[in-house]
TIMI-2910 file (N, C-alpha, C, CB; in pm, 1 decimal, decimal comma, always signed):
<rs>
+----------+----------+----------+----------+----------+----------+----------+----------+----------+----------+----------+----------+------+
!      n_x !      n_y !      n_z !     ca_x !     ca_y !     ca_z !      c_x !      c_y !      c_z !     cb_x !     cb_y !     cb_z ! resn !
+----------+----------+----------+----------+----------+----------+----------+----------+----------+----------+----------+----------+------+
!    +82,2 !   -120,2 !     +0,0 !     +0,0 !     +0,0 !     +0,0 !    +86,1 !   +125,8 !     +0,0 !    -93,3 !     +0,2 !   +120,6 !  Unk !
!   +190,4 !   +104,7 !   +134,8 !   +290,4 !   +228,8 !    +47,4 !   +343,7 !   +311,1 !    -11,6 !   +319,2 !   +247,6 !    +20,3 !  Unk !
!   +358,4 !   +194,0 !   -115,9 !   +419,4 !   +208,5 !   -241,2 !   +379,7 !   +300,0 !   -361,2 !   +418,8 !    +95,6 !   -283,2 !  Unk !
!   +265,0 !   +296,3 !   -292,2 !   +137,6 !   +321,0 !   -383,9 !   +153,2 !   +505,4 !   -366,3 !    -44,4 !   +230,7 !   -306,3 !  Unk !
!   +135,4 !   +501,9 !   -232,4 !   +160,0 !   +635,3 !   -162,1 !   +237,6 !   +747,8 !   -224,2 !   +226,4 !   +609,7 !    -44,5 !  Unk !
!   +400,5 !   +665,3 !   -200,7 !   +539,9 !   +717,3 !   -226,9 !   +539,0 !   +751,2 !   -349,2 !   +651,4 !   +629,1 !   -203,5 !  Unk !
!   +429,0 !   +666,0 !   -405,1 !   +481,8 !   +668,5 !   -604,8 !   +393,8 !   +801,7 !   -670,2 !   +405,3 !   +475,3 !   -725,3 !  Unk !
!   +293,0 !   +808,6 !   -541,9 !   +145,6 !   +935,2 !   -563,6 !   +207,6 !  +1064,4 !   -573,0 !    +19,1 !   +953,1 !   -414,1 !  Unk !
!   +322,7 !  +1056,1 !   -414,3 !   +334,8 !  +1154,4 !   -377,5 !   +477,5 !  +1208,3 !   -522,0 !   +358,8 !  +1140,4 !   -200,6 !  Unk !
!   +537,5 !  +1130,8 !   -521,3 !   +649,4 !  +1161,6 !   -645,8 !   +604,4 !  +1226,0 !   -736,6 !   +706,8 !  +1052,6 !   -717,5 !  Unk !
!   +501,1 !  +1139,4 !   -825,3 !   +422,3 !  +1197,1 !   -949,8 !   +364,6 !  +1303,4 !   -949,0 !   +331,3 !  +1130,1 !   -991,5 !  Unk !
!   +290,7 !  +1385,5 !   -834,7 !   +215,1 !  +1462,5 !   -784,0 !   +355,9 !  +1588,2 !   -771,8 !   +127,8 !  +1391,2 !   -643,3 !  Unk !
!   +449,1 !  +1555,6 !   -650,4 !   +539,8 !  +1658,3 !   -694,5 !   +607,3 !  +1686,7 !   -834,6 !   +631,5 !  +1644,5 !   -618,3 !  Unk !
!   +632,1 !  +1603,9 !   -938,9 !   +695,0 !  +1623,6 !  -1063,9 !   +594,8 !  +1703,1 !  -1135,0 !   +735,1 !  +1492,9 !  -1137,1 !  Unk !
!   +465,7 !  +1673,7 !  -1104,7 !   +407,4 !  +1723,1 !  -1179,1 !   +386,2 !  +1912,8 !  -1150,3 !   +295,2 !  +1629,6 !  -1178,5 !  Unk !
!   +401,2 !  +1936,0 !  -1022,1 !   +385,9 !  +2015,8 !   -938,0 !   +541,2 !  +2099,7 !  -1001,1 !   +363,7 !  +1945,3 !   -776,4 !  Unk !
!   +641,3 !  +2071,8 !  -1007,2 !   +766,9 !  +2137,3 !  -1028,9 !   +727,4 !  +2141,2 !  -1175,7 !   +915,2 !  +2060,0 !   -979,7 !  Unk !
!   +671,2 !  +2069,7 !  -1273,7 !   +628,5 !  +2121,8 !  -1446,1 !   +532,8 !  +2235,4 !  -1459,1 !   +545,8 !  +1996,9 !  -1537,9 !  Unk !
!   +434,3 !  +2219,4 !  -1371,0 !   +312,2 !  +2317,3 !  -1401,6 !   +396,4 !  +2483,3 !  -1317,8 !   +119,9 !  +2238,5 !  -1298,1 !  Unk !
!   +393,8 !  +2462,0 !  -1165,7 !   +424,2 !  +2596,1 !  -1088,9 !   +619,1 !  +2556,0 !  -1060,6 !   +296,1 !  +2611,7 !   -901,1 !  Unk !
!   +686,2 !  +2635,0 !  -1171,6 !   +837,5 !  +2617,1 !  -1157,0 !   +853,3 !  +2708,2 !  -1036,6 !   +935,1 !  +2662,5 !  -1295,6 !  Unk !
!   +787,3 !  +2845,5 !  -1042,6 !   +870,3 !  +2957,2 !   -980,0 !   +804,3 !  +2927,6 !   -826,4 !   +842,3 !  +3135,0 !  -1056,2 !  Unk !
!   +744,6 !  +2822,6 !   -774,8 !   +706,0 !  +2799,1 !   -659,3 !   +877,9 !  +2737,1 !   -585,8 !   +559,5 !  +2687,1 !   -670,8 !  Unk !
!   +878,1 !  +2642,5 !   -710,6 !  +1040,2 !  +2575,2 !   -664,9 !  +1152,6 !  +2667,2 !   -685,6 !  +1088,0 !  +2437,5 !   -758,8 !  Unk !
!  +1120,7 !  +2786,6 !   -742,6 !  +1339,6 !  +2843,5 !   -785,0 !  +1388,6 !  +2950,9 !   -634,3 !  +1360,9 !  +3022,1 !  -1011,4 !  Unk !
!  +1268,8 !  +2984,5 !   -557,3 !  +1295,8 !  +2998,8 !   -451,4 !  +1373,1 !  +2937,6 !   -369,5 !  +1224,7 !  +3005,2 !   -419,6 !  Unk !
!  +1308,8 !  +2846,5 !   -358,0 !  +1370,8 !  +2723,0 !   -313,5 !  +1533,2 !  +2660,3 !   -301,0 !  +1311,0 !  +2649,2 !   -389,1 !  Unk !
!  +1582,5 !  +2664,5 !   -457,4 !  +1722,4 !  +2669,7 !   -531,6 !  +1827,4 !  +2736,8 !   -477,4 !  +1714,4 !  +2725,9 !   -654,6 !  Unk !
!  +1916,4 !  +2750,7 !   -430,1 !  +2067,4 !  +2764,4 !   -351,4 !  +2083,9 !  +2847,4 !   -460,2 !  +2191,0 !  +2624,1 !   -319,7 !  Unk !
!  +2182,7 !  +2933,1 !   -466,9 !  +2222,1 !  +3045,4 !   -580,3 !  +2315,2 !  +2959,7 !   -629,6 !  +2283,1 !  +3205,9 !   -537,4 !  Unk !
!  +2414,2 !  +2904,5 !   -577,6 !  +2515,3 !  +2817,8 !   -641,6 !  +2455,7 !  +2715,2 !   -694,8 !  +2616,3 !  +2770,4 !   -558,7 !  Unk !
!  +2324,6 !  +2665,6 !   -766,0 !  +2295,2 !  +2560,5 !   -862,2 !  +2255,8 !  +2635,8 !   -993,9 !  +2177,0 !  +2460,6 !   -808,5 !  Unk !
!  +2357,6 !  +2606,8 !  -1096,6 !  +2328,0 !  +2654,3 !  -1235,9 !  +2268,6 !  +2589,7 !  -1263,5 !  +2403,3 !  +2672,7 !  -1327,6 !  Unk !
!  +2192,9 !  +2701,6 !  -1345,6 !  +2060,1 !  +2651,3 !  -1455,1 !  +1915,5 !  +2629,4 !  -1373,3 !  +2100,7 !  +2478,9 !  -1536,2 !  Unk !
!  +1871,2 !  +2697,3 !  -1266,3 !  +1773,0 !  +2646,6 !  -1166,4 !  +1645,7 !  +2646,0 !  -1233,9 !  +1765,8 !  +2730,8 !  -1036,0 !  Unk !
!  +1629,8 !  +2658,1 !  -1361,3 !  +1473,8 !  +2659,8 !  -1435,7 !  +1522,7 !  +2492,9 !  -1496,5 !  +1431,7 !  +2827,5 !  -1596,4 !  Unk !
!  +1647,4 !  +2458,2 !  -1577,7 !  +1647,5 !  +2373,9 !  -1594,8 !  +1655,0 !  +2223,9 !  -1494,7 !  +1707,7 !  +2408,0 !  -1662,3 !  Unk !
!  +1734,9 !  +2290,4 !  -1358,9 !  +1716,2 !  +2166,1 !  -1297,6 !  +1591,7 !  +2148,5 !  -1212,1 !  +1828,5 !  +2140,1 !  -1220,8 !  Unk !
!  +1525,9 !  +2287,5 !  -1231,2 !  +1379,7 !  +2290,4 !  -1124,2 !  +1290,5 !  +2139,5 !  -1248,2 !  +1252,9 !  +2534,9 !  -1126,6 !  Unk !
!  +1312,4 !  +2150,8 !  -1352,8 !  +1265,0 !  +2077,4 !  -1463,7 !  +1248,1 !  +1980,8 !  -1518,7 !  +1286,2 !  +2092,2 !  -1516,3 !  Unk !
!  +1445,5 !  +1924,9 !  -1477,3 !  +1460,5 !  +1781,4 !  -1451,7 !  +1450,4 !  +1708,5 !  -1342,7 !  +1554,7 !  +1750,4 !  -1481,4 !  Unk !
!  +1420,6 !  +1829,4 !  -1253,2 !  +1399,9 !  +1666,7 !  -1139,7 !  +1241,6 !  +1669,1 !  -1136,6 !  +1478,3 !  +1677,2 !   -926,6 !  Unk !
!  +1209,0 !  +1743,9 !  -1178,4 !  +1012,2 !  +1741,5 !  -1180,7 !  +1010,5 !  +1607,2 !  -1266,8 !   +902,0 !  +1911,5 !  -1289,4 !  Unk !
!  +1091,8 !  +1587,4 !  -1381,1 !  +1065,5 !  +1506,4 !  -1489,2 !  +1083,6 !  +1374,5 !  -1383,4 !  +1173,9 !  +1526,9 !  -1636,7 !  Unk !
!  +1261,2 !  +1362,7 !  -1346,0 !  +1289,0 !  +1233,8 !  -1297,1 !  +1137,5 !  +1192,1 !  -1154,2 !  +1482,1 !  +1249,4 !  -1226,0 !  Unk !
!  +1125,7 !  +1319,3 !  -1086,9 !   +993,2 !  +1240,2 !   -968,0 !   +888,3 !  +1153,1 !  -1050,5 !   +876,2 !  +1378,6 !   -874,8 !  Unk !
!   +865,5 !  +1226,8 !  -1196,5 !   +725,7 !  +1173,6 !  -1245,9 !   +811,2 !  +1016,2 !  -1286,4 !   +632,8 !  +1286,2 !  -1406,7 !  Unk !
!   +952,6 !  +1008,0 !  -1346,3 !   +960,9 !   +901,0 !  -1401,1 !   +946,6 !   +770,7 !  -1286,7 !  +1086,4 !   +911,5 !  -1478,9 !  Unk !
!  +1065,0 !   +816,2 !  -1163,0 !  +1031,9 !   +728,3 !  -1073,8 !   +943,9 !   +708,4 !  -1005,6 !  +1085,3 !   +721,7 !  -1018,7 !  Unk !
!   +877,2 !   +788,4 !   -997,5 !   +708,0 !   +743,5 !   -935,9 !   +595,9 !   +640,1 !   -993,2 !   +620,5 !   +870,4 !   -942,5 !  Unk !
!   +678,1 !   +636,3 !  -1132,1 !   +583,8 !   +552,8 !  -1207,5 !   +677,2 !   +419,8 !  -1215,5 !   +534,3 !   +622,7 !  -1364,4 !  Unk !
!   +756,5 !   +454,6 !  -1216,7 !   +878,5 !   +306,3 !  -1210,8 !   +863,8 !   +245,6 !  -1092,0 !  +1056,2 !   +339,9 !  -1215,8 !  Unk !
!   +832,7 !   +279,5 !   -942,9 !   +797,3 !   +221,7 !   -829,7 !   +649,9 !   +119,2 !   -864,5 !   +777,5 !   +348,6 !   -718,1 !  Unk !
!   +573,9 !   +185,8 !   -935,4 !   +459,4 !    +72,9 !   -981,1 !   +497,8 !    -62,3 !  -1043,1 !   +368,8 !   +133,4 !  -1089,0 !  Unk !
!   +541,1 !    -60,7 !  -1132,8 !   +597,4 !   -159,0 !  -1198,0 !   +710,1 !   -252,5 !  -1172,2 !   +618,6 !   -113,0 !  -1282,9 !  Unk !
!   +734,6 !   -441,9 !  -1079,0 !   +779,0 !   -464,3 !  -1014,4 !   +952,3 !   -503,3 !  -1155,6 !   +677,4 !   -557,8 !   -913,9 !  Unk !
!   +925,8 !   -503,0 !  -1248,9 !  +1026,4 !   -475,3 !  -1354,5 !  +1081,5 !   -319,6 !  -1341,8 !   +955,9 !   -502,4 !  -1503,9 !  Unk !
!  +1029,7 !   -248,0 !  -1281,6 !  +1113,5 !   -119,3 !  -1259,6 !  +1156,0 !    -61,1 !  -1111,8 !  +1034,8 !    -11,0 !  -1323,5 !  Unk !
!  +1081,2 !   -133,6 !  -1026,8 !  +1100,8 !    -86,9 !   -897,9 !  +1221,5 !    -59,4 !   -836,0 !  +1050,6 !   -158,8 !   -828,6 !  Unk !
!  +1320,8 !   -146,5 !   -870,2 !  +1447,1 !   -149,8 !   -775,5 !  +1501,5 !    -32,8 !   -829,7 !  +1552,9 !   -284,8 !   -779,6 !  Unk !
!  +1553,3 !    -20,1 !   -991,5 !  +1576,3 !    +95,3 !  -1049,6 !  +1525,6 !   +253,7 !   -972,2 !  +1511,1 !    +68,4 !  -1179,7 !  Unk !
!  +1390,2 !   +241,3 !   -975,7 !  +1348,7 !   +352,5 !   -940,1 !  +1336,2 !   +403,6 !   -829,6 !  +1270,9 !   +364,0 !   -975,3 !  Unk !
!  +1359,5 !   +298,0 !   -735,3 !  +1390,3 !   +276,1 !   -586,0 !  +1522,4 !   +357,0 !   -566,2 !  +1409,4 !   +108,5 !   -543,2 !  Unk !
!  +1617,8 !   +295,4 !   -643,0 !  +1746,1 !   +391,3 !   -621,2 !  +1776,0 !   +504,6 !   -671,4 !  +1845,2 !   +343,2 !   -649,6 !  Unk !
!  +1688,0 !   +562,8 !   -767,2 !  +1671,3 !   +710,2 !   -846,8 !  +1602,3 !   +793,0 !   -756,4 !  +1583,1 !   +708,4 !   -992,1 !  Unk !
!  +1523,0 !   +711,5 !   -663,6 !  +1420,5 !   +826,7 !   -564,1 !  +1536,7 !   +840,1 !   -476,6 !  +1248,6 !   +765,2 !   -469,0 !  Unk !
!  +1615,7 !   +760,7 !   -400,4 !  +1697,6 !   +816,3 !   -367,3 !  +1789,6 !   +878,1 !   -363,8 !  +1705,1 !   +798,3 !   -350,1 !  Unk !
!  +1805,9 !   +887,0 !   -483,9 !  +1975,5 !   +973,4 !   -526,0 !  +1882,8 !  +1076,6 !   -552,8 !  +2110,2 !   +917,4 !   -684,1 !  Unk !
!  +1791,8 !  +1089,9 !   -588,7 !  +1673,3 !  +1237,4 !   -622,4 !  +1706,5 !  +1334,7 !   -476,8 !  +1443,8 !  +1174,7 !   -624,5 !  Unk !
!  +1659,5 !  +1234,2 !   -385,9 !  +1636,5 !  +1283,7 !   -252,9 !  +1746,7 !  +1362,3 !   -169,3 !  +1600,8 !  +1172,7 !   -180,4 !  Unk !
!  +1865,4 !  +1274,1 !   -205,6 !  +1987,1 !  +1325,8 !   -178,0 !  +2013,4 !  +1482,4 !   -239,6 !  +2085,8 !  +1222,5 !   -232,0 !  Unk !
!  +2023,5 !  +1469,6 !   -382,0 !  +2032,7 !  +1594,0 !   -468,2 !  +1957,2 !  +1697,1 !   -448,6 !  +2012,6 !  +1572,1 !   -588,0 !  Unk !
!  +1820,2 !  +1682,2 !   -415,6 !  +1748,2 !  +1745,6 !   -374,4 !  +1801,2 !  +1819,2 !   -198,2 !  +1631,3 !  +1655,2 !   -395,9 !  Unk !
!  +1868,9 !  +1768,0 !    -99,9 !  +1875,2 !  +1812,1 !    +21,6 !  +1935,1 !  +1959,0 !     +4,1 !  +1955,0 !  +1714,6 !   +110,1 !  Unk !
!  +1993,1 !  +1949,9 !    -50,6 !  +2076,4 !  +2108,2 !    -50,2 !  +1972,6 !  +2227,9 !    -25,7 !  +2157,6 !  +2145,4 !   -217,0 !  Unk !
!  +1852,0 !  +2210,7 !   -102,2 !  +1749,5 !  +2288,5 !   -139,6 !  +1680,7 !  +2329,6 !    +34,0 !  +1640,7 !  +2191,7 !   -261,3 !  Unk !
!  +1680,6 !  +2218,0 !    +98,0 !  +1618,9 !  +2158,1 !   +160,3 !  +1672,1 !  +2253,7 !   +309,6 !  +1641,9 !  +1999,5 !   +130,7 !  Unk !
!  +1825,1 !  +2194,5 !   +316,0 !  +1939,2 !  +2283,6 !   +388,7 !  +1925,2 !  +2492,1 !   +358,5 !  +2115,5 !  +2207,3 !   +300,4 !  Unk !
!  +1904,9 !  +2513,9 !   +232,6 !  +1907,2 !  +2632,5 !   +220,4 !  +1764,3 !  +2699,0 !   +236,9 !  +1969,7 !  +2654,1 !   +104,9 !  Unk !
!  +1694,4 !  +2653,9 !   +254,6 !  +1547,2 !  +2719,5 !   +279,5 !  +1587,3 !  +2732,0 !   +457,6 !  +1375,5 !  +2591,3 !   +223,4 !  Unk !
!  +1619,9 !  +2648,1 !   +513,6 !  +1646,6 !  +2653,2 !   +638,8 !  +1769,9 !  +2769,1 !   +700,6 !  +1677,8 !  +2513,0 !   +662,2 !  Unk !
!  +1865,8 !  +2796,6 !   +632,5 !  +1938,1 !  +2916,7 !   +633,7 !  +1937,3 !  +3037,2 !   +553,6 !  +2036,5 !  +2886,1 !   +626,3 !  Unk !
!  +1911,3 !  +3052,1 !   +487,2 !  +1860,9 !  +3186,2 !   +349,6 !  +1809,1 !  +3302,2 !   +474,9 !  +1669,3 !  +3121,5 !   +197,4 !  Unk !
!  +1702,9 !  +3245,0 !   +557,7 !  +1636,5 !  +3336,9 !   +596,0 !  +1503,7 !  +3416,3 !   +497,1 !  +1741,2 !  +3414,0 !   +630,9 !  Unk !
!  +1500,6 !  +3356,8 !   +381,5 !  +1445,5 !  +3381,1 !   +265,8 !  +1266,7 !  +3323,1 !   +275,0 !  +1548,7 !  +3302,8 !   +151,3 !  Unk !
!  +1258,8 !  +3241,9 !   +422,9 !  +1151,7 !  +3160,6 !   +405,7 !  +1080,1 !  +3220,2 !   +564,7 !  +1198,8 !  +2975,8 !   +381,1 !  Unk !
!  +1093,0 !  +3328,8 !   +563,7 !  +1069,9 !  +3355,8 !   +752,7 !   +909,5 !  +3321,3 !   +745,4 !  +1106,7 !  +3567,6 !   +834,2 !  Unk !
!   +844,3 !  +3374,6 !   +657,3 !   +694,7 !  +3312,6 !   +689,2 !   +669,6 !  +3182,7 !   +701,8 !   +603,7 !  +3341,3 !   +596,4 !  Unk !
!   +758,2 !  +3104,1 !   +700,8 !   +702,8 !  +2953,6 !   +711,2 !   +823,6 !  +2919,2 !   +891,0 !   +761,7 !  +2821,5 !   +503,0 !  Unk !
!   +721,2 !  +2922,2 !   +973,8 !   +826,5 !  +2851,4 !  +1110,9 !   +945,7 !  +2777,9 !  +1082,3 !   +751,4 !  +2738,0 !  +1200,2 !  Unk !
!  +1030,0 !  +2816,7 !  +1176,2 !  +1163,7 !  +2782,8 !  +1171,8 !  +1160,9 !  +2585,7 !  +1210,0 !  +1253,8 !  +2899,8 !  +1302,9 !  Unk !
!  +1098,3 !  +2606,5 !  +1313,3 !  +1054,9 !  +2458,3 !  +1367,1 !  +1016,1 !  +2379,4 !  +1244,8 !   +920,8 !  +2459,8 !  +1477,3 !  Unk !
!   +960,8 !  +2406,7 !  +1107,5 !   +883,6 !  +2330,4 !  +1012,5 !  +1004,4 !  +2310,4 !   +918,1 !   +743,7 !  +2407,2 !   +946,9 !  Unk !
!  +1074,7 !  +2416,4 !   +930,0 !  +1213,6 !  +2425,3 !   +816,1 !  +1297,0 !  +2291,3 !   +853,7 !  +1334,5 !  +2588,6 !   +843,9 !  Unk !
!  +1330,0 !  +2295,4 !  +1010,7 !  +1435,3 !  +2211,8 !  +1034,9 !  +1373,8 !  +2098,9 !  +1075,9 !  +1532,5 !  +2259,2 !  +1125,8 !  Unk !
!  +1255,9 !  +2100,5 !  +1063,3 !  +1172,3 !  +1952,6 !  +1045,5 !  +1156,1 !  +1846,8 !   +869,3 !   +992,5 !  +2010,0 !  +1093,2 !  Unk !
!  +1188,1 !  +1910,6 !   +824,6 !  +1195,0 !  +1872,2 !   +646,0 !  +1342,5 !  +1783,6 !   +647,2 !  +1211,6 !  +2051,9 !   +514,5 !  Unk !
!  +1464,0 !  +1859,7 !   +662,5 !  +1535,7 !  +1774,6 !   +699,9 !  +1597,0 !  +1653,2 !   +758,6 !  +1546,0 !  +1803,2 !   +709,8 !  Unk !
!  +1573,2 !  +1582,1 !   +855,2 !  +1509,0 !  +1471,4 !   +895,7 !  +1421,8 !  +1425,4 !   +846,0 !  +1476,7 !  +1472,4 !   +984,6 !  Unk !
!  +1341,7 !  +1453,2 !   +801,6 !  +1221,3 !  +1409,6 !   +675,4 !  +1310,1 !  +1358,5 !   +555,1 !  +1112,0 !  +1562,1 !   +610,3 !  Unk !
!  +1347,0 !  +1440,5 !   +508,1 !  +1497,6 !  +1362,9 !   +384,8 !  +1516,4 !  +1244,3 !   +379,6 !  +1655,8 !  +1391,9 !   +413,0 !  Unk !
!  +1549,5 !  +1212,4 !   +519,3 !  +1621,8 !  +1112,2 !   +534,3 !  +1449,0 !   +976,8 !   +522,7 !  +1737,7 !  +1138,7 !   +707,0 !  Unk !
!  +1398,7 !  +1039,5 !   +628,2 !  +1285,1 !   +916,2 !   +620,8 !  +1234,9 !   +892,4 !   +531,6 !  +1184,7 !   +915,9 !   +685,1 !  Unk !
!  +1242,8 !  +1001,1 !   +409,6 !  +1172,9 !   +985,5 !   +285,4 !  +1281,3 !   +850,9 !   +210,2 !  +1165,2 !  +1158,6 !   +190,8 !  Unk !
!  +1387,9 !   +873,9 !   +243,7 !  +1511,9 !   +800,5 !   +162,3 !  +1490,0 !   +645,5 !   +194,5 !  +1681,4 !   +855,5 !   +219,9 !  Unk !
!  +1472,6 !   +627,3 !   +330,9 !  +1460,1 !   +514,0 !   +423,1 !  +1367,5 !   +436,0 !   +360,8 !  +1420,0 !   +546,1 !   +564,7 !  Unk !
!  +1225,8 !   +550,7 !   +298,1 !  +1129,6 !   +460,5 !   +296,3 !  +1131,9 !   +396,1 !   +115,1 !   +979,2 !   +545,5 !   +356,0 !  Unk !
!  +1203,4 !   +485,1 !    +33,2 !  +1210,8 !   +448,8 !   -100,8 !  +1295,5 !   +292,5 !   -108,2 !  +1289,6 !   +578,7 !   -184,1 !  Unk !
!  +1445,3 !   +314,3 !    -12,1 !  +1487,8 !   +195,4 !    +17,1 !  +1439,3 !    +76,4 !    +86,0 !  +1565,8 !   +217,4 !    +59,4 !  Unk !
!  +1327,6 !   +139,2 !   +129,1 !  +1231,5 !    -11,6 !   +157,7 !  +1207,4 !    -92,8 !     +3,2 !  +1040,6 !    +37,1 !   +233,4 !  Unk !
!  +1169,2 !    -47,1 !    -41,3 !  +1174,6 !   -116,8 !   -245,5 !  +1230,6 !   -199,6 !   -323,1 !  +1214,5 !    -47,4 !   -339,7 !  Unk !
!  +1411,4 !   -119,2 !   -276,2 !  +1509,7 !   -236,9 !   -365,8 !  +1499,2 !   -336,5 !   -395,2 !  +1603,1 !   -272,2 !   -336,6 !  Unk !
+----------+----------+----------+----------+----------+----------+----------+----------+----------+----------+----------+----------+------+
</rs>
């Protein structure tokens, strides 16, 4: 059932980083070039592995793409939390995402 979840929530964000980009370039560390293009490709890669978690011929694959996603993605994750750029959203919620990272990672590697 999960699986099902993880693969919702992926597709749902990829799709979410294609339609509203400039929700995500906030988001983006100044030191990542190209932040329209990589806001773009990883929207693409969530939708791919979200749909590759369905399919037990693609799962393991996509199992380990959500995680290296997740990883690549932390930086973003780290800099919303220091920027100071995000004061309307509680500090407590910022440095709660982080640890989240990880459980998100934990739970894709449930899959392999």
């Amino acid at each position: 059932m999960s699986i099902y979840f993880l693969a919702g929530l992926l597709i749902a964000a990829g799709i979410l980083h294609l339609v509203k980009p400039k929700l995500y370039k906030r988001m983006m560390p100044p030191r990542i070039p190209a932040p329209q293009f990589s806001i773009f490709i990883s929207g693409v890669f969530e939708i791919v592995f979200g749909a590759g978690l369905l399919f037990v011929q693609t799962r393991s694959w996509s199992a380990w793409g959500t995680i290296l996603l997740f990883i690549a993605i932390f930086p973003a994750n780290v800099y919303m939390f220091t920027s100071g750029r995000f004061s309307r959203i509680p500090k407590l919620l910022l440095i709660l995402r982080l640890p989240l990272q990880l459980a998100l990672i934990w739970w894709a590697y449930q899959f392999l």
